[in-house]
C-alpha positions as CSV (number, residue, x, y, z in Angstrom):
1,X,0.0,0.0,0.0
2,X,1.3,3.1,-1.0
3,X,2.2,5.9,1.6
4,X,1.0,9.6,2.3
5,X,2.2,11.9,-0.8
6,X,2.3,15.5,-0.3
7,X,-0.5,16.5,-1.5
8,X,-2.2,14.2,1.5
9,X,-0.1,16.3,3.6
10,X,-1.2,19.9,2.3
11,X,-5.1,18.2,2.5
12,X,-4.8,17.0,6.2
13,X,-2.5,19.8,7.8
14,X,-3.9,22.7,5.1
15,X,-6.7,24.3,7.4
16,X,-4.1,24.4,10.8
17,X,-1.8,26.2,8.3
18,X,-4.0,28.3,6.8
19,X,-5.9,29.3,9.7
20,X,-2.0,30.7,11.2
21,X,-0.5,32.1,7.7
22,X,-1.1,33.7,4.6
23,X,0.3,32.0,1.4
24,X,2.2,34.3,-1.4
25,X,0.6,34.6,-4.7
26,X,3.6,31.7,-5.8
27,X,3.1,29.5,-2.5
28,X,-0.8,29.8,-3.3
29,X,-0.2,28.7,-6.8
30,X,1.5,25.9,-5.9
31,X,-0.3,24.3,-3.3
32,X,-3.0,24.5,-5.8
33,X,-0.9,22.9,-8.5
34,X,-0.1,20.0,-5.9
35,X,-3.0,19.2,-4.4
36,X,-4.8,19.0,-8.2
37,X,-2.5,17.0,-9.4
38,X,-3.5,14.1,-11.7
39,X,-7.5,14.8,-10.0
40,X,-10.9,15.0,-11.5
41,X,-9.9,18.9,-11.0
42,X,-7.4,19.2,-14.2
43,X,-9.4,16.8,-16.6
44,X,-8.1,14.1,-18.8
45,X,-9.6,11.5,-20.6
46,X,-11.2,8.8,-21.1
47,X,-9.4,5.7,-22.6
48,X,-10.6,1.7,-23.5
49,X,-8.5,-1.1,-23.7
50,X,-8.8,-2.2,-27.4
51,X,-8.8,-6.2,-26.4
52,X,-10.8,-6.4,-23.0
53,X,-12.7,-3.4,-22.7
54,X,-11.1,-2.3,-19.3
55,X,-12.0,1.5,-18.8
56,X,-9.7,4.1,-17.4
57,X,-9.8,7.9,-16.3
58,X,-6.3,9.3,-17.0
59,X,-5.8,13.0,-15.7
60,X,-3.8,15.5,-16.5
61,X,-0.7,16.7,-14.3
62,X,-0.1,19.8,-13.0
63,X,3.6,20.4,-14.7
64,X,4.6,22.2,-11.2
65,X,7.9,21.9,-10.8
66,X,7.7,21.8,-7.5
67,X,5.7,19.2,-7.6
68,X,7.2,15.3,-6.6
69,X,4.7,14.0,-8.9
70,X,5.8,15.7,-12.4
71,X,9.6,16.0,-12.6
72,X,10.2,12.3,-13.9
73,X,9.0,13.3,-17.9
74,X,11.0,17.1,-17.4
75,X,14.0,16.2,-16.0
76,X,14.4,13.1,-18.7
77,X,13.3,16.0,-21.8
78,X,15.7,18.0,-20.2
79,X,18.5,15.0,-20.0
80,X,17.5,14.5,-23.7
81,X,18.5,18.0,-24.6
82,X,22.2,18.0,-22.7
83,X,22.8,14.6,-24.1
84,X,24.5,17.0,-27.7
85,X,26.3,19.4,-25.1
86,X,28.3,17.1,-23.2
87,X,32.2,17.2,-24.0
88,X,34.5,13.9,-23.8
89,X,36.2,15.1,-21.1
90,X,36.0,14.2,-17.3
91,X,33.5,15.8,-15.4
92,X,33.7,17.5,-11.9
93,X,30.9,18.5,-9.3
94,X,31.7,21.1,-7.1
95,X,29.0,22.6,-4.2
96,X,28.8,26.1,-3.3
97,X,27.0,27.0,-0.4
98,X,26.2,30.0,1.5
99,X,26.4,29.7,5.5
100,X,22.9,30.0,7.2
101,X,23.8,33.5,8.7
102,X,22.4,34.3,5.5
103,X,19.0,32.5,6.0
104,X,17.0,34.9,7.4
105,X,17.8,37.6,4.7
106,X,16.8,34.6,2.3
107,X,13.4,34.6,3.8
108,X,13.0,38.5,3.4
109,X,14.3,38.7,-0.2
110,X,15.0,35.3,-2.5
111,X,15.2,36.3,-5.6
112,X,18.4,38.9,-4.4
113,X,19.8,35.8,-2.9
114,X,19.8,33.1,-5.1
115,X,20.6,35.7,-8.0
116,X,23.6,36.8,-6.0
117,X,25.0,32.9,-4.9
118,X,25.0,32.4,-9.2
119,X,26.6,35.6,-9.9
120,X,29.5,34.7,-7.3
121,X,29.6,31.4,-8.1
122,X,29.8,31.5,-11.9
123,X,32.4,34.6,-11.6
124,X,34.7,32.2,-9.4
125,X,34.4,29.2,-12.0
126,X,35.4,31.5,-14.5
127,X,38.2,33.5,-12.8
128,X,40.2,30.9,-12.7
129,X,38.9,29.2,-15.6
130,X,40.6,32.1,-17.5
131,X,43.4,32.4,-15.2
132,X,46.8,31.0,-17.0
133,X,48.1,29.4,-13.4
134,X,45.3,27.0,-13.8
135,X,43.5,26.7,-16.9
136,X,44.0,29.9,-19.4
137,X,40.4,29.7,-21.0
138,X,36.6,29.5,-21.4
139,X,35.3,26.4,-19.8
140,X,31.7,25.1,-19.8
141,X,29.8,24.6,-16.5
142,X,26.2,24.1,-15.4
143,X,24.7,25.4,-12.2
144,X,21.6,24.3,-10.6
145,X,19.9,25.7,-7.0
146,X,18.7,23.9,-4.1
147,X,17.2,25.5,-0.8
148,X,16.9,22.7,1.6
149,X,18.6,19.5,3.7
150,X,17.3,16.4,4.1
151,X,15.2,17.8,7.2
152,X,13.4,20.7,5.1
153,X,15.3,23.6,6.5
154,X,16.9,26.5,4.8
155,X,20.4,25.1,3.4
156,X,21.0,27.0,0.4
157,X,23.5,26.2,-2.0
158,X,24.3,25.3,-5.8
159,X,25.5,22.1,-7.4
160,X,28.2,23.2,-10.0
161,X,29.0,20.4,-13.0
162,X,32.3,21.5,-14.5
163,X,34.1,20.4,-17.3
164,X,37.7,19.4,-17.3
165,X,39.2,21.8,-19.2
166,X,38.7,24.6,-21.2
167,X,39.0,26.5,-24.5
168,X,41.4,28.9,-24.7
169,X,41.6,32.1,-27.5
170,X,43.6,30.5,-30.0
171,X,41.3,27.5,-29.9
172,X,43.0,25.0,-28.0
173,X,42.2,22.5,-25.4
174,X,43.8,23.0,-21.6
175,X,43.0,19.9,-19.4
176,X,43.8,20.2,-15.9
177,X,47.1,20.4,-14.6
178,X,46.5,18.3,-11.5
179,X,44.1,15.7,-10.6
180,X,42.1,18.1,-9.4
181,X,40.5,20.8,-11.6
182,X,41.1,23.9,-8.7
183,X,42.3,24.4,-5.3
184,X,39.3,24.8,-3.2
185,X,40.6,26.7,-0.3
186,X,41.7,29.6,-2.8
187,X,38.0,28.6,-4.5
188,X,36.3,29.0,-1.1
189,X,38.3,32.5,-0.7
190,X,37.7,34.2,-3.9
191,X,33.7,33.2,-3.7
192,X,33.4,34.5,0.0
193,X,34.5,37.6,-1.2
194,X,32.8,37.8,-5.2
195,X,29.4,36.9,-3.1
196,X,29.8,39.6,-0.5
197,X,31.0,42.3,-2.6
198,X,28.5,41.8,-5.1
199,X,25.5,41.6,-2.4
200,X,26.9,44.6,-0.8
201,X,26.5,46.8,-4.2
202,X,22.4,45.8,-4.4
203,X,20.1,47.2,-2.5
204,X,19.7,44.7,0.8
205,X,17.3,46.4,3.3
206,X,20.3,46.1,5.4
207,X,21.0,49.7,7.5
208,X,24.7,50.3,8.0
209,X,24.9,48.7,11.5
210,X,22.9,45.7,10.5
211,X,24.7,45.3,7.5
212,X,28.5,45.3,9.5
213,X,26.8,42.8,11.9
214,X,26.0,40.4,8.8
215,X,29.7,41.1,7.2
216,X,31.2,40.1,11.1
217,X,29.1,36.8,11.1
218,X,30.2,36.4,7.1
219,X,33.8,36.6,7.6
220,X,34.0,34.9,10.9
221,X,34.2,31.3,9.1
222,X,36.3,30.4,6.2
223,X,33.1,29.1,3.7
224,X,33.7,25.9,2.4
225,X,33.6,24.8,-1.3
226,X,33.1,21.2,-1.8
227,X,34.6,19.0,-4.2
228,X,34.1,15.4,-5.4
229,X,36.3,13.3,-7.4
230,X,36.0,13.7,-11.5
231,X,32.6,11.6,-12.6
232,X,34.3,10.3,-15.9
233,X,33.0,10.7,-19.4
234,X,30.2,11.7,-20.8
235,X,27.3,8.9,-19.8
236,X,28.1,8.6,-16.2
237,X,28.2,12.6,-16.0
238,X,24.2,12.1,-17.1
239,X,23.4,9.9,-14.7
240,X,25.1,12.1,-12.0
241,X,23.0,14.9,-13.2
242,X,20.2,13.3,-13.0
243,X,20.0,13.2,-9.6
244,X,19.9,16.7,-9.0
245,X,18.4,18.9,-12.0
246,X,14.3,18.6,-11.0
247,X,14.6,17.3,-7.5
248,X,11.4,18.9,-5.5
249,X,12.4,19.6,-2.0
250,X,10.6,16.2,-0.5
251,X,9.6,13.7,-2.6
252,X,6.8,11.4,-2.1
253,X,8.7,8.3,-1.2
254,X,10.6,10.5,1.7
255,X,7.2,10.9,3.7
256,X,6.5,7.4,5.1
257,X,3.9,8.3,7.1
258,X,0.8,10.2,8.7
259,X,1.2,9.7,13.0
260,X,-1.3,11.8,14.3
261,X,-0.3,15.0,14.3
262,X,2.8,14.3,13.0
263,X,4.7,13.4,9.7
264,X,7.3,11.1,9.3
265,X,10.0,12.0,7.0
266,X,12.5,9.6,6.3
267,X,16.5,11.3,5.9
268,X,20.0,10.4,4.6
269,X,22.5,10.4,8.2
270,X,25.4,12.5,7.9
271,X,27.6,9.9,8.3
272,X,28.6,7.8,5.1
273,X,27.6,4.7,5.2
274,X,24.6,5.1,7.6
275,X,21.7,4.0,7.7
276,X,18.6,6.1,7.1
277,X,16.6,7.8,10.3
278,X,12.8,8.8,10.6
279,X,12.6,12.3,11.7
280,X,9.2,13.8,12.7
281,X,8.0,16.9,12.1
282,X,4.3,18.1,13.3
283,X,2.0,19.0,10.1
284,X,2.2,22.7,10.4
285,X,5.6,22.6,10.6
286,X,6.5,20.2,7.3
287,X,4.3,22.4,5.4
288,X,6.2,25.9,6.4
289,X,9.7,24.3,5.9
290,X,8.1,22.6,2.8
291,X,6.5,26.2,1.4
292,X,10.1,27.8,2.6
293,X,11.6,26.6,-0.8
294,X,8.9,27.8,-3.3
295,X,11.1,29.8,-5.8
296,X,9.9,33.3,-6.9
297,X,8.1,33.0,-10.2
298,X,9.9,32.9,-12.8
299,X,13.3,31.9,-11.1
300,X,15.3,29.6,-13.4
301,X,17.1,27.2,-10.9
302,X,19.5,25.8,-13.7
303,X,21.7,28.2,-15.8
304,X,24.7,27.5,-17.8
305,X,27.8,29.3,-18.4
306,X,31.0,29.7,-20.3
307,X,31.0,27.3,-23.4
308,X,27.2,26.6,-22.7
309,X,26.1,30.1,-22.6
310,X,22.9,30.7,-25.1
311,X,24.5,33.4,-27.3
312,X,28.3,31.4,-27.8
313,X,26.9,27.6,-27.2
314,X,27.0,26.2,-31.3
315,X,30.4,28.0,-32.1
316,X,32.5,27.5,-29.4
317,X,30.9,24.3,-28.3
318,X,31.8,23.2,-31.9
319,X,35.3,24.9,-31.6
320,X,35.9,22.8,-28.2
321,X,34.9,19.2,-30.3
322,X,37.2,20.4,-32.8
323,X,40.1,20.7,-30.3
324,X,39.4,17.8,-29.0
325,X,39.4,15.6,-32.0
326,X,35.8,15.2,-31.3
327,X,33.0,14.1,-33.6
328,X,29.9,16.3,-33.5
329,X,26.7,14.5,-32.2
330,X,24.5,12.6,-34.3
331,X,21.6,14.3,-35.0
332,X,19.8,10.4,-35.1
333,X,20.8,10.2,-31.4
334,X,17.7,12.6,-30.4
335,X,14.7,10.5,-30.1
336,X,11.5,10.2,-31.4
337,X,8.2,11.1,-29.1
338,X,6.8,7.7,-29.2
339,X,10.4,6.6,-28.0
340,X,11.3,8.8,-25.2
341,X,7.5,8.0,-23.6
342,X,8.3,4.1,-24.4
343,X,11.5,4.7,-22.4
344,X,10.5,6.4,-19.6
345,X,7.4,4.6,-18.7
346,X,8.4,1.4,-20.1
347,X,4.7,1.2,-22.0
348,X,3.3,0.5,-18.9
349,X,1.1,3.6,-19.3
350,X,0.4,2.4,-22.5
351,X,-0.7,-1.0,-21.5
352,X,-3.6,-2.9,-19.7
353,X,-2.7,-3.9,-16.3
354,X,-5.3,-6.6,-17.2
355,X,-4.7,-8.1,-20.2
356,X,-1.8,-6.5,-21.7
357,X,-3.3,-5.0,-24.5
358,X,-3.3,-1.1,-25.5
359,X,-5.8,1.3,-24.6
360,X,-7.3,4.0,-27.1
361,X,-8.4,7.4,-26.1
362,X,-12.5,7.5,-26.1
363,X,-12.6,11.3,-25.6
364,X,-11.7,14.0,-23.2
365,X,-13.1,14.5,-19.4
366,X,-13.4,18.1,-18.8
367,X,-11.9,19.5,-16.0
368,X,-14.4,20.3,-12.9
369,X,-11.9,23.2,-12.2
370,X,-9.8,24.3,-9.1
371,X,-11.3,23.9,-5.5
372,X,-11.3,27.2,-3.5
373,X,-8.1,27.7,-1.8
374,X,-7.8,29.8,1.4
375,X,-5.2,32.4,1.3
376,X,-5.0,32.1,5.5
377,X,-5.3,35.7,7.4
378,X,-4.3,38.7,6.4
């Protein structure tokens, strides 16, 4: 039997919540989104099995991406699309995170946040990109966001995927020096200081005395770039990034269960190796931490740089195969529709749980629209 999802959660624990808080226009939108999601309320069709004559409502999804339900078909369209960019080079994931002195300016302003942690960390990775001591050119590198631990609180970083190596001016190749691509102390250093500078320059909300008292907490601890070992070439790099390009905050398989006031969340350990623990957190409280990560509309949470950078990404990508003795991608590779959903669902969307056979769409179900959503007081 299948466990609580989240949009069980936002059902059972929505009226304590609502009745304490108001929801943004964005946090409304998708707790909406969520608790719709593949119901009566978005419409669908209705499909017959061709052999047996089973019947089936099938409804549409809410396309949310914070929602646990419909990141499987993105995040694989997405995949599909990287598959031409990838170089034959070893790949390298680096973390950047920002220290939790910075949370509760988070809360107040996102957007100037999570803008500012992609400004600093891109300038970094190209810095010394360029820089001759360690590469001496452009390299290509993908950023994506997350807001959150295993627990739901505010842990705000970015997962950088790096390419070993980049392209230099006169349009050759420079692989790293080392077994490593850079130093990470020098990293942490230069990014402490690009993400400082550059948050001091925008306007904060900070007044001078508050501001010196955030600067004094900033500085107080050397911040901490992490780095893993190089993933290899190109396919294990995909499945690496697969992990972490449309993960939701919780998933659906996380939440294990529905203890009386409580849920029960399940979490990696800290320690390597561990074994997973059960924390519980009480309804009201999953759904603020859970609502803590909705991005502000319109916030792309994956950007690329360097060599992947919209305006430059055909010519120097191309320029990069070429100095690499390279091949460019086969245009056969990209697949057809009917492929990609045979792939990802492995037809079993497609086929009769009863007798195997496929079903055919008799006609739409229209949707009975969105139930009235509190906004909570004002």
């Amino acid at each position: 039997m299948a466990g609580p999802t989240l949009a069980d959660v936002l059902a059972r624990f929505g009226p304590a919540y609502l009745a304490a808080h108001r929801l943004g226009c964005e946090q409304a939108r998708v707790w909406r989104a969520i608790v719709t999601c593949r119901t009566h309320a978005l419409g669908g069709q209705l499909e017959r099995c061709a052999c047996c004559g089973a019947m089936r409502h099938v409804y549409h999804s809410c396309r949310n991406r914070h929602c646990p339900q419909c990141q499987r078909r993105a995040k694989e369209a997405w995949l599909a699309a990287r598959r031409r960019e990838l170089l034959p080079v070893p790949y390298f994931h680096l973390v950047f995170t920002l220290p939790h002195a910075l949370n509760a300016l988070a809360a107040r302003a996102p957007r100037l946040i999570y803008d500012t942690l992609f400004a600093a960390a891109s300038a970094t990775l190209n810095a010394f990109a360029a820089s001759a001591r360690h590469l001496g050119g452009q390299s290509a590198f993908s950023l994506v966001l997350h807001t959150w631990a295993q627990d739901l609180r505010r842990h705000i970083h970015v997962h950088a995927l790096v390419a070993g190596g980049a392209l230099s001016n006169e349009g050759r190749w420079a692989a790293p020096r080392r077994g490593f691509l850079f130093p990470v102390k020098a990293l942490s250093r230069v990014y402490r200081g690009k993400f400082i500078a550059q948050l001091q320059a925008q306007p904060h909300g900070l007044d001078a005395r508050a501001w010196r008292a955030l600067c004094q907490r900033l500085h107080a601890h050397d911040w901490v770039v992490y780095a893993k070992q190089p993933l290899g070439g190109p396919e294990p790099v995909l499945d690496y990034l697969a992990r972490y390009t449309h993960r939701v905050a919780v998933s659906n398989e996380r939440i294990i269960g529905i203890d009386g006031d409580d849920v029960l969340l399940r979490v990696r350990s800290r320690q390597a190796g561990a074994e997973r623990r059960v924390v519980r957190l009480s309804g009201v409280e999953f759904i603020a931490r859970f609502l803590a990560h909705v991005l502000p509309s319109g916030f792309k949470r994956i950007r690329h740089y360097g060599l992947l950078a919209s305006a430059c990404k055909r010519t120097r990508l191309g320029a990069a195969r070429q100095a690499l003795g390279a091949a460019q991608p086969d245009p056969h590779v990209i697949e057809t529709l009917v492929q990609f959903l045979q792939r990802i669902d492995r037809l079993e969307t497609l086929r009769c749980p009863h007798c195997g056979g496929a079903f055919v769409v008799l006609g739409p179900l229209a949707p009975t629209g969105h139930p009235r959503q509190a906004r909570g007081p004002p």
